[in-house]
Phi, psi and omega in degrees: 000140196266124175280158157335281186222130184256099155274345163301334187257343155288338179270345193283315187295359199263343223294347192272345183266322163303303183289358159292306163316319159323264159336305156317304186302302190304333168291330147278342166082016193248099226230329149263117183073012185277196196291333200274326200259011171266331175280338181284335177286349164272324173306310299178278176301328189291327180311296201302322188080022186241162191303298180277179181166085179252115153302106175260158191296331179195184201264002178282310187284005150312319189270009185277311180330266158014286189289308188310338193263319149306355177263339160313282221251052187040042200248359157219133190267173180287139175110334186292143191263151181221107165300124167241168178259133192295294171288055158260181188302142209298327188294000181279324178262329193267000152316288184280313189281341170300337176269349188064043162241175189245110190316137185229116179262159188210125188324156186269155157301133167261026177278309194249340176083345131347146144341097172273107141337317195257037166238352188293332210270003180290328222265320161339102198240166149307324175280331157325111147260331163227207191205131168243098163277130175248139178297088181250156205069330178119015195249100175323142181285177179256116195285311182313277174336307173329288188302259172013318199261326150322311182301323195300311180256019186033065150285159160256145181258117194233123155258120182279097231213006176309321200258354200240055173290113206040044114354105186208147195211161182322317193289336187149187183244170187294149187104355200210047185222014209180169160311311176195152197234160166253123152269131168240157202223035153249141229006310225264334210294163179276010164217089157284100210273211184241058176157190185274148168196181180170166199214139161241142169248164177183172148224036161262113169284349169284314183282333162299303186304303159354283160308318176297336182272298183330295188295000170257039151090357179091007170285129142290334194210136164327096175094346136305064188282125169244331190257182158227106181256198179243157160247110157210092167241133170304105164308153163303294183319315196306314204286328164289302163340292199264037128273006169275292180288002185301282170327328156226071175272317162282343170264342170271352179280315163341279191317299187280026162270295194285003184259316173282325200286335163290302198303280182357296206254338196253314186289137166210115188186110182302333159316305191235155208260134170237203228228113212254147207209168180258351085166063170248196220232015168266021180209114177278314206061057159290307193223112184262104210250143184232167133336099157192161183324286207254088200284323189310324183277330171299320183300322165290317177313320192287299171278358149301311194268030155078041188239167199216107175234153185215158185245106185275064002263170171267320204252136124314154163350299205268345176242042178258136167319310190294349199251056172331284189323324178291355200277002181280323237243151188254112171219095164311328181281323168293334139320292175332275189316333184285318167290312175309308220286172191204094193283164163230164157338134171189126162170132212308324176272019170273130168310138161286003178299320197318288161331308190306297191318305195295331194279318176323300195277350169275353179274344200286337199295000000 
């Protein structure tokens, strides 16, 4: 069996630099808020190329954090609408309703799956204040426009950035694209931490300065509350680990350009659709998602034939239990893809035996 994703085995190459680290932690006895996490936030801003960086617990609350720190310093009132993209992953809308602003969804491009620049400025209210592009799959949102278009009606710029850790466009890498971005670091992620974690970057030192309080109970000084904040602090362990794995996120993000960039150019079978990118450096490949009618007979075929696949979402947003109010409203293009998609294998320790294997058989399909 080929797997989806092997994390024991991604995780295996580390094991001897983690239990150093371990030992370290535990030998300083400094378990919160310690030395591994002010260096992974600095390491992590120098990557990103922002000013800033606070490790936070995961990645939803990085972005409820965000929205929470713009509504501290009044630059978002409770009510306010934030264009989101109708298929992104639910933490993305359970962010913007945690924060008590109101997600307003707007269809994706079906080239990139993405946030379509030319549905945002119909979707603009009065009530618009911001704009949460999510990098989904691991692929940029089309920022540049985005921006523009922000400028254009004085939005706020947000990047949802759980998938795209170096993620890049002429302008700079995800995380450094926009006002203020969320990362999540968890496990499976193309930064994986060994448990939940997640980071905001920015270069507003005031939305920063914010965040550092927010994720502490809302304190600056122990036993000092000015906010009313959370406890989401970025673990000491977690944050030594992913100061391990950092230094090779780009050479393990590399392999996985180059696996697709194979998937890309060798499958050919018109039953499936894949996923189209310039083969630059704005597609990380967190998730290599391909297409088809009959997404259920392909999964099988795949796994009779010893392939391991998973469905990157099943469900929309917008028809989830938890959403009552939605279930009426209609976004075909976000049904389709929801109804299609298809992950296959992708990771930087897959063999090229591997590919060979994956591509054979999807042409065979």
């Amino acid at each position: 069996m080929i797997k989806f994703f092997d994390l024991q085995k991604i995780n295996s190459a580390y094991q001897t630099q983690f239990q150093q680290k371990m030992d370290l932690v535990l030998e300083k006895g400094w378990f919160i808020l310690g030395d591994e996490v002010k260096t992974f936030e600095l390491n992590f801003a120098h990557y990103c190329g922002t000013k800033y960086c606070a490790g936070v617990g995961n990645g939803l609350d990085a972005l409820i954090l965000i929205f929470k720190a713009y509504i501290q310093l009044g630059r978002l009132q409770k009510g306010d609408e934030i264009i989101v993209p109708a298929n992104t992953y639910i933490a993305s809308i359970l962010a913007i309703l945690q924060a008590d602003l109101v997600p307003v969804l707007v269809e994706p491009n079906m080239q990139t799956y993405n946030l379509d620049p030319h549905l945002v400025a119909s979707k603009i209210t009065p009530k618009t204040k911001a704009i949460l592009a999510v990098h989904l799959y691991g692929q940029l949102a089309d920022m540049s426009k985005l921006s523009i278009i922000a400028k254009q009606h004085g939005l706020w710029l947000f990047e949802d950035a759980a998938q795209a850790h170096g993620a890049q466009n002429d302008n700079g890498k995800a995380g450094n694209l926009g006002d203020a971005a969320a990362f999540s670091f968890y496990p499976a992620k193309n930064l994986g931490a060994i448990g939940d974690a997640g980071a905001v970057t920015t270069n507003d030192e005031a939305v920063h300065e914010i965040i550092l309080a927010l994720r502490n109970y809302g304190s600056e000084q122990k036993y000092y509350n000015e906010f009313i904040g959370i406890n989401s602090r970025l673990d000491e362990i977690q944050a030594a680990f992913l100061n391990v794995k950092l230094p090779h996120l780009d050479a393990d993000n590399t392999l996985r350009m180059a696996h697709a960039k194979r998937y890309s150019t060798e499958i050919n079978n018109q039953k499936i659709i894949l996923p189209q990118w310039d083969y630059s450096k704005n597609h990380v490949f967190h998730l290599y998602v391909v297409r088809t009618e009959n997404r259920q007979q392909l999964q099988n075929f795949l796994k009779e034939k010893g392939i391991e696949t998973m469905i990157h979402y099943p469900i929309p947003p917008h028809h989830q239990k938890a959403l009552p109010d939605w279930h009426s409203l209609s976004f075909p293009i976000t049904e389709k893809i929801h109804r299609e998609v298809l992950s296959i294998p992708i990771s930087p320790l897959m063999s090229m035996e591997e590919v060979d294997t994956i591509i054979h058989v999807l042409n065979q399909y």
